[in-house]
Structure formats: structure tokens, C-alpha cells
N, C-alpha and C positions, 0 to 999 in steps of 0.2 A: 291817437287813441283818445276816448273820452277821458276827462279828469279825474285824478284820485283826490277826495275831498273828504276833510274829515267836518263832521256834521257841526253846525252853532246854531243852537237853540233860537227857533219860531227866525228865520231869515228872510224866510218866503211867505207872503199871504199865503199862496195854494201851490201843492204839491202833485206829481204823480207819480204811482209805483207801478211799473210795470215789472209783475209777477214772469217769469220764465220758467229756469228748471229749480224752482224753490219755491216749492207751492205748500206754504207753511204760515202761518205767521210768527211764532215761537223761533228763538236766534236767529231770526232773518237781519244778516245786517243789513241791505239796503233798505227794508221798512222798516228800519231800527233809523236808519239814517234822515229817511221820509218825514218820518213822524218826529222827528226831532229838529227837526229843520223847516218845518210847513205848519203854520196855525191850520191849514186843511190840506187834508192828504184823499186823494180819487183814487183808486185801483183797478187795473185793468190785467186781462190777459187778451192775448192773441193766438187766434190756432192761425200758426202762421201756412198761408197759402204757398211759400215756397218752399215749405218743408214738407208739407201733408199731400200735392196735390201728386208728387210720384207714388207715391205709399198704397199697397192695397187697399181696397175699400172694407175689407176687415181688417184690423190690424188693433191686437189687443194692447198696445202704447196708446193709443189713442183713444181708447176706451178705459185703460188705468189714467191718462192723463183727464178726460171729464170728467170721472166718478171722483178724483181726488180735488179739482176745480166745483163742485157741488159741496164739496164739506168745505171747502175754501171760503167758498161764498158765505155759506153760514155762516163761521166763523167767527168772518171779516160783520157780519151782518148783527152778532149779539152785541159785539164791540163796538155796532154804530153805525157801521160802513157798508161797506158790499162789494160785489164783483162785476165790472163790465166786462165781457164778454163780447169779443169779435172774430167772426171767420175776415179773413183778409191777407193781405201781403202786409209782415208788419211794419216793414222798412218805410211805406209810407204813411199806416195806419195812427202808426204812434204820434207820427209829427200832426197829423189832423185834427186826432184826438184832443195832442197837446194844446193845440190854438182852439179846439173848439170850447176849449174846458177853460180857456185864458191862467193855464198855471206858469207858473216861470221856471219851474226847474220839472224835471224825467228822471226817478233816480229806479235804477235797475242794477244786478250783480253780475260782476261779469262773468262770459261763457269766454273759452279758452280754443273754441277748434275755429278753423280757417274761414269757414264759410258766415259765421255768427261775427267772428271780429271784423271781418271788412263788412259784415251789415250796420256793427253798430259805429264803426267809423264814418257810416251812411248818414245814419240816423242823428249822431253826433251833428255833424257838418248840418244838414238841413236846420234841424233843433236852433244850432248855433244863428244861421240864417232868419229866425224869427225869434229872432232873439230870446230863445229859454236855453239854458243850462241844461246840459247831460252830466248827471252825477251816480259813479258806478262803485260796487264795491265791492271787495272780495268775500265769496261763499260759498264758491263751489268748492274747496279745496282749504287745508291747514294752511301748506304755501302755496304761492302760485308762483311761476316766469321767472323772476330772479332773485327770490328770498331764498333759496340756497342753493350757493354756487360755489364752486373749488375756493381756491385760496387765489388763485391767478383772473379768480372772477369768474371763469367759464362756466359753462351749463356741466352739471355730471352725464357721461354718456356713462358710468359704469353703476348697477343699485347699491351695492353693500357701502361705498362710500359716502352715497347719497344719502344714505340710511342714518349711517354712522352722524353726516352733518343734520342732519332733520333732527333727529332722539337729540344732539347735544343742543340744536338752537332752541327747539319748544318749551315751552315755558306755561305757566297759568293766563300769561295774557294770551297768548295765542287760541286756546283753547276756552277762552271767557266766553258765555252767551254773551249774545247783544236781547236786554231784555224789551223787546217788542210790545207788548202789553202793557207794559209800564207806562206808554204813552201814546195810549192807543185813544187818549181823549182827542184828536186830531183827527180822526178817522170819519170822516162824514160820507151820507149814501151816496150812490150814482142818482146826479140829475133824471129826471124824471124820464127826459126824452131818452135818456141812456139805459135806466132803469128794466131790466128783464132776466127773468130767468138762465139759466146757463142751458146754454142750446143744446138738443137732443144731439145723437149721435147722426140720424138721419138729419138733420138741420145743416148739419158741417155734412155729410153727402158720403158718410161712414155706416157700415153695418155691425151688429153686434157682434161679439164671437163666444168662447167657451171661458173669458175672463171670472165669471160667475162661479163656474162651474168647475176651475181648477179650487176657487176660494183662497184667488189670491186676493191679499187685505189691500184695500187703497187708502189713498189719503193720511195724514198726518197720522191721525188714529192708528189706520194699521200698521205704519210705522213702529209707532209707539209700542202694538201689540207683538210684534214679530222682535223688536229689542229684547222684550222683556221674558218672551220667551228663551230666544238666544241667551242671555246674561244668567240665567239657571243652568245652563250648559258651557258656558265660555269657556271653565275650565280644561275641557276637555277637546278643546276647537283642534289643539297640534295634532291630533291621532284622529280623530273623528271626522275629521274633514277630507279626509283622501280616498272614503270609503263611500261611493254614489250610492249605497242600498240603504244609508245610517241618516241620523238627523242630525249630521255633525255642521252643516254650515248656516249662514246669519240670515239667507234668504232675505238681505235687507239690499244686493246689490240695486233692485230698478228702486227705491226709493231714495237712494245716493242718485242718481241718475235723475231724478223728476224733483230731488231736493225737498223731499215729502219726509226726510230727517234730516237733523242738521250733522254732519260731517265732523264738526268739532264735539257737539257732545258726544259725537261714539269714541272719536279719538281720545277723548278727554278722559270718560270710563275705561277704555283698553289701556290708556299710558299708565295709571292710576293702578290698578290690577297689576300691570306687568313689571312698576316697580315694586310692588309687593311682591313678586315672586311667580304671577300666574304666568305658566307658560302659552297654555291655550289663547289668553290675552297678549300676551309678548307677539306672540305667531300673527293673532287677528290683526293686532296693530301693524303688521311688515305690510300686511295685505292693504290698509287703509294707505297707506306711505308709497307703496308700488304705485297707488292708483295718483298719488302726488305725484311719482316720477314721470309719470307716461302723460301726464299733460306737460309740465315742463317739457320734456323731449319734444312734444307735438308743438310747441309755442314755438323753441328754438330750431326747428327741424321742418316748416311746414311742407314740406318736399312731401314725406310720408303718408301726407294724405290724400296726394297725386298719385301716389300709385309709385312713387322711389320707393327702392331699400334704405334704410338707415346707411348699410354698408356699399356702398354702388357697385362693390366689385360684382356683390351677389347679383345685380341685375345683367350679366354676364350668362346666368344660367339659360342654359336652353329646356323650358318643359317642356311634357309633353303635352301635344297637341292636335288638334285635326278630330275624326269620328271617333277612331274607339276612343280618344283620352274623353271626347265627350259622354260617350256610354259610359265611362268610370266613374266622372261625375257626376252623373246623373245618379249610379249604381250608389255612391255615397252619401250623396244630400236624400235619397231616396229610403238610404238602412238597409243597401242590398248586396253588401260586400263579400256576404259567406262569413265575415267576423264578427261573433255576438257581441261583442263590448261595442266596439264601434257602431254596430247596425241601432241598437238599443242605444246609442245614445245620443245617433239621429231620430231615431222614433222618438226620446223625451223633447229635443228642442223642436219638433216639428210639432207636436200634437198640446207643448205647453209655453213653447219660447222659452224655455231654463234648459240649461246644462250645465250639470256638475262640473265645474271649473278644474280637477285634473280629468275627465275626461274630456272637455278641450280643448287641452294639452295633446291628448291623445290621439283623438280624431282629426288636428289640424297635423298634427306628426304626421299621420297614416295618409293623409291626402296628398301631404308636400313628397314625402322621403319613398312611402309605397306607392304610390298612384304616379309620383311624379307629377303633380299638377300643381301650377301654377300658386301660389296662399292666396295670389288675391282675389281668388275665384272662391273661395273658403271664407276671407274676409269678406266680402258683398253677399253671401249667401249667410253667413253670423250678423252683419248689418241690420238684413231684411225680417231675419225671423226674431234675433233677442228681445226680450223685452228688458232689459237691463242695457241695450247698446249705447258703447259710450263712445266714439270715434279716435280715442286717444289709447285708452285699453285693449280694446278690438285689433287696433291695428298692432298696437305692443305686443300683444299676446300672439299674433298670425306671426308676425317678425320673428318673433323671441321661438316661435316651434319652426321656422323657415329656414333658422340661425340669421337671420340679412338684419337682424335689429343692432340696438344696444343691450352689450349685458346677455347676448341671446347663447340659447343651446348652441354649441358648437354643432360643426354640419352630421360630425362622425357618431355622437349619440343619438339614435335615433330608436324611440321606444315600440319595444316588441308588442303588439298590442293581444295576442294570447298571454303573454307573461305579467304584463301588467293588468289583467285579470285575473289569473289567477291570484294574484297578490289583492289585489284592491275589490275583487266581489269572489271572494272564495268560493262562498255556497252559492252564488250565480242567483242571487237574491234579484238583484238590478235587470240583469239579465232573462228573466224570466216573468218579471213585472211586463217587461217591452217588448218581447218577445215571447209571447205562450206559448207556441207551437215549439220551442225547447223545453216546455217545462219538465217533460217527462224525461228527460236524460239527465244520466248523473251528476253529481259534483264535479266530480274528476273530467268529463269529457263534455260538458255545455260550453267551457273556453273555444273549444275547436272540434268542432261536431263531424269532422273529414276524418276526425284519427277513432271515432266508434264505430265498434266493430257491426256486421249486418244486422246481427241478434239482437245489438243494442238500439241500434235505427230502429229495429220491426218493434222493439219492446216501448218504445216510446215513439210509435204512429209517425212514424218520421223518413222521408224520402229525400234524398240529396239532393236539389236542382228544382225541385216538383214545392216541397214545402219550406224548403229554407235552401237558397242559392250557396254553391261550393265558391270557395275563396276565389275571389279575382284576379288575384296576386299571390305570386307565392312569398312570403316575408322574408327569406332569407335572398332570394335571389332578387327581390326588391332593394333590397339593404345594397347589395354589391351595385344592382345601378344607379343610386343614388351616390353614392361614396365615386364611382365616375362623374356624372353628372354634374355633383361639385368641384372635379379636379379643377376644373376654370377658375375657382372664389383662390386657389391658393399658388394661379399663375398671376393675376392679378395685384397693381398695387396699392394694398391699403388706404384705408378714407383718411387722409393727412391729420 
């Protein structure tokens, strides 16, 4: 792995920062480390060609990651400097750059999933070869890999203990910016020949999409803007956030994800609140700390993101498969299950990439336990559409509703998804945003529109099969084959 180094003032004539998923200047600790370590400090970013070139040609990550790479640039550019900008493979891009720019050290933060660390142990080794220095730092995350571990050293497979050691090790320095600006005298422009605008989206070989027109905020800024929204409300995050029709959550997930805020100051404001007493902040904070665990687990685990279960017994299970399981799937990525919660809440991540994190829960529930199919067909289909996707989360969270993780649902809870709408969109508020064609039926029977009576169908223009598909599955007798389905996970023996 590249070296953990801690920074000594002006070490290096010239430096470089290659920006990643922390497209910020403010507590950036690698440009904190940059600039403290380099009388001149270059910046670059890479739209890396081996990540971009499977991805559709719309795809609004890519289009939140330019828009926030533009205010980057500026930035970087009042403070001195500026932003080079390359479409490429970065794994070689970097080290070209490096030598063309004659700096001696590359300092970037490290990224935590399988495919990024054997690049930059690439990247490393080459670097090393022409003799510059790879210098990395930790920013994606409060801890990372082995800053808390059992008492016998291990990685925690279980959260609440995890939790318990995280809330006692953190401290102010853990949670200190690193202040970036402070030594942003270091920061000089891209050579002339490097010197250009940040490329359109057609330049990288990308079309636009309805990013505009959700108005979702990009860039540090709207980082900023969506915090401070949030922190007026934080109080009330424990109750308000279970509710997909309410503005109970932080809406800050894809900028944790593109590092367009920094991870410790929110942590920093939620620890702060929640030992004063706030519980909406106490709650917000588990949420920041889960997203700690599930890298951890993905660093020591990287099985998982092969396609293992955390639990191996569970890959034991037989889904289903063949045509109809694929009409089912299709029926659910689609929003065409006959179930209003679920349908409505493939239609928000399809038409915006966001989903209300317990619907989720829900809908990856309904795929594994009713559908019987496979999560990780659920997982690659949450991959492609999120704009918040984070490879360590994603997978957590398909595991954790599949039961086959750590810490996960047991197999035998398996959420009723009529009930958990009646509980979490009472008045079918959500439900009727994403689905019009229910708007006209009652409170009482928009959960499950097979138990209104004809009078009520005719009273609210509504045909069974013609304007809104009858259930796929029946849930209860779902539930029973499931609970077979898993009898395997509990013939099976235990992951040692």
C-alpha cells in the first residue's frame, strides 16, 4: 500500500494533488498535506476511463461530479491555482502527469474499495519506479481499516459494539479540520500547456440528464447549502426520517460519496449535539458510524465485493431463476409489482437516483424474501441507478435485508410491505406523488388497492391489471417460501 506520512513543512520543491472523491478544498487532509509539504502544489483530477467507460452515457454522477469539478476549479483558481482536467485511464495518467510536471511526491486520500486499492498500489509501484513519492491520507471516513478493532485486535463483524468502540475512541482530534486555505500560498496554476477549462460533458463522451431539474445542489457549496438546511431540522432526524413523504433526512448522502463535504465536520456537529442531548443527532451520528462500519467490513472482507456473502453459508441458497424470475425482476426495477410502496419507490430512484433509505430496506426485503431473487441482482441494479452509490454501503445494506451480511436482518423477519406503509406513509402522501393513477383512492386502501371494493376502483377511475398491475406475489405465501428457501443457512455450518 502507498505510505501513511505525516506532512513536514516545504519538503518538496513541487507537489501534486490528485483530487478523487473529495472535491473540496476546505478539511481536505491530503491538500492540507500537499500544501504543507510542496513550496508548489499542481492539482489535477481524472475522469477515470476505467470507471466511466461501462456507465451509461447519461448518467447523473457524472454530471454531479463536473458541475462540482467547475466550482473546484474556481476555487482552486482565486486561491492561485486551478484544475487540470483529464479524461483517461488514471492508473497511468497520473504517473505521466507526474513526470511531466517534474514533481517528486503525488499526494491523494485514500479510497477503501477493492478495485481503487489495487489501482493505487499500481500507481504507487510505477510512482516509486521514477522515483516520486505516493503520499495518501485518510478522508474518506472518521476511522478507517484497523483504527477500531475488538480487544483481540479483530475487525468488528457485529455494529452496536462497533459503535460502542468508535463514540469511546473519538475525540476532538479525530474530528479537527485540517485547515487547507491556510496554506493555500503554495497553490500555483496549471502550466500553460495543461492550462484549460474543465471539459464539457460531451468532451468526456457523456449526455446531460434531469440533474438540473431535480435541483439537486452540487459542489462544495451545495454541500454547505443542504447542511444547513438539515442542522434546522436535525432535532428531529429519529422520527422524521422513517417517513419517505416528510423532509426528515440530510439529503447530503452523494456529497459524502464525491467528498463535496467533509465527513468529519458533520460527524463533529452530530457528536457535539448528541452529547448534549440531541437525539435526532445521536441517531444521525449511528448513520455516519454505520457508513464507518461497512468500509471496515469491505477492507477486511473484500470477498463481498465479488459477489460472497459475508456469511457463506447463505450462498447455499437456491434463488429463483430462469424466465418468470426474470419477469419479476424486471416487474420490480420496473415499479410494476401491484405494491404501492414498493412500485413508488422504484419510480423515485428511477426518475431521480435517490431512495429513501427505509424504503431500501424495503424494497431490497421484497426482491430477496417475496420475489425470491437473488440481492445481487438488486445490488447491481442500486449500483447503476444511485447517485449516492458507495460500494461498501450498497453492498451492506443488500447483505444486511438478504440476512447473509454482518450484523444483518435475521432470515425469519422479513417486512410486510402493505404494513410498512401503512405505518411509514399513512395518508399515501409518497405513494400518490409516484404514482397518480392511485391518487383517487382512500387512505385506508391506496396500501393495497386488490382489497377495494369495485365501487371504490370505479370511484377513483381505476382498473386492476389495465391501470395499475395486481400483486405478483402473494406476501404471505411469499413469506412461507422464503422461510423454506432459507432452511439451508440453518443446515449449514457457521462462518468460523
Amino acid at each position: 500500500m502507498p505510505p501513511i506520512l505525516l506532512a513536514v513543512d516545504k519538503t518538496y520543491p513541487k507537489g501534486l494533488m490528485w483530487f478523487r472523491r473529495d472535491l473540496r478544498v476546505d478539511d481536505n487532509a491530503a491538500l492540507w498535506q500537499a500544501l504543507r509539504s510542496c513550496r508548489e502544489v499542481v492539482c489535477v483530477f481524472v475522469f477515470d476511463k476505467a470507471i466511466l467507460d461501462p456507465l451509461p452515457k447519461a448518467d447523473r454522477r457524472v454530471e454531479f461530479i463536473r458541475e462540482s469539478l467547475v466550482e473546484l476549479d474556481g476555487d482552486l483558481r482565486a486561491l492561485g491555482g486551478g484544475l487540470i482536467v483529464r479524461h483517461a485511464v488514471a492508473e497511468t495518467e497520473i504517473v505521466e502527469l507526474a513526470r511531466d510536471l517534474d514533481v517528486q511526491a503525488v499526494f491523494a486520500n485514500r479510497d477503501h474499495e477493492p478495485a481503487a486499492m489495487e489501482r493505487d498500489v499500481q500507481v504507487f509501484g510505477a510512482l516509486a519506479n521514477a522515483g516520486i513519492l505516493f503520499v495518501t491520507a485518510k478522508d474518506q471516513t472518521v476511522f478507517e481499516r484497523d483504527e477500531v478493532l475488538t480487544k483481540t485486535g479483530q475487525p468488528y463483524t457485529v455494529f452496536t459494539p462497533y459503535k460502542r468502540a468508535w463514540l469511546a475512541k473519538v475525540d476532538a482530534f479525530f474530528l479537527k479540520a485540517y485547515p487547507s486555505r491556510g496554506h493555500a500560498d503554495a497553490l500555483i496554476a496549471p502550466p500553460t500547456r495543461h492550462d484549460a477549462p474543465v471539459p464539457t460533458l460531451a468532451d468526456i463522451g457523456f449526455e446531460a440528464t434531469n440533474l438540473s431539474a431535480l435541483e439537486i445542489p452540487t459542489g462544495a457549496q451545495g454541500g454547505a447549502a443542504l447542511f444547513e438546511d438539515f442542522f434546522e431540522r436535525i432535532d428531529r432526524y429519529d422520527d422524521a426520517r422513517n417517513f419517505p413523504a416528510v423532509r426528515g433526512p440530510s439529503y447530503l448522502s452523494v456529497h459524502l460519496r464525491f467528498g463535496t463535504v467533509s465527513v468529519r465536520a458533520l460527524a463533529g456537529v452530530a457528536h457535539q449535539l448528541s452529547l448534549q442531548g440531541n437525539a435526532g443527532a445521536a441517531t444521525w451520528l449511528s448513520e455516519l458510524i454505520w457508513r464507518d462500519f461497512y468500509f471496515q467490513v469491505l477492507v477486511h472482507n473484500p470477498e463481498v465485493a465479488a459477489g460472497k456473502s459475508f456469511k457463506p453459508e447463505y450462498d447455499k441458497i437456491i434463488w429463483h431463476h430462469g424466465k418468470h424470475a426474470d419477469g419479476l425482476f424486471a416487474a420490480w426495477c420496473e415499479g410494476r409489482t401491484g405494491y404501492p410502496l414498493i412500485d413508488a419507490a422504484m419510480a423515485q430512484i428511477n426518475q431521480s437516483g435517490y431512495m429513501h433509505n427505509r424504503l431500501r430496506m424495503v424494497v431490497a426485503s421484497f426482491l430477496c424474501k417475496d420475489l425470491g431473487i437473488d440481492w445481487r441482482r438488486g445490488e447491481a441494479y442500486f449500483a447503476l441507478h444511485l447517485n449516492d452509490f458507495e460500494l461498501s454501503s450498497n453492498n451492506g445494506g443488500w447483505q444486511w435485508a438478504s440476512s447473509s451480511g454482518c450484523d444483518a436482518q435475521p432470515y425469519f423477519r422479513i417486512f410486510n410491505p402493505v404494513t410498512q406503509s401503512e405505518r411509514f406513509d399513512p395518508e399515501g402522501k409518497f405513494i400518490r406523488r409516484y404514482l397518480p393513477q392511485l391518487a383517487k383512492l382512500s387512505d385506508k386502501v391506496i396500501h393495497a388497492p386488490w382489497t377495494a371494493s369495485p365501487v371504490e376502483l370505479e370511484a377513483a377511475g381505476l382498473t386492476l391489471g389495465k391501470h395499475y398491475p395486481k400483486p405478483v406475489v402473494d406476501h404471505a405465501e411469499a413469506r412461507d417460501r422464503t422461510l423454506q428457501r432459507y432452511g439451508v443457512v440453518r443446515k449449514a455450518p457457521a462462518r468460523p
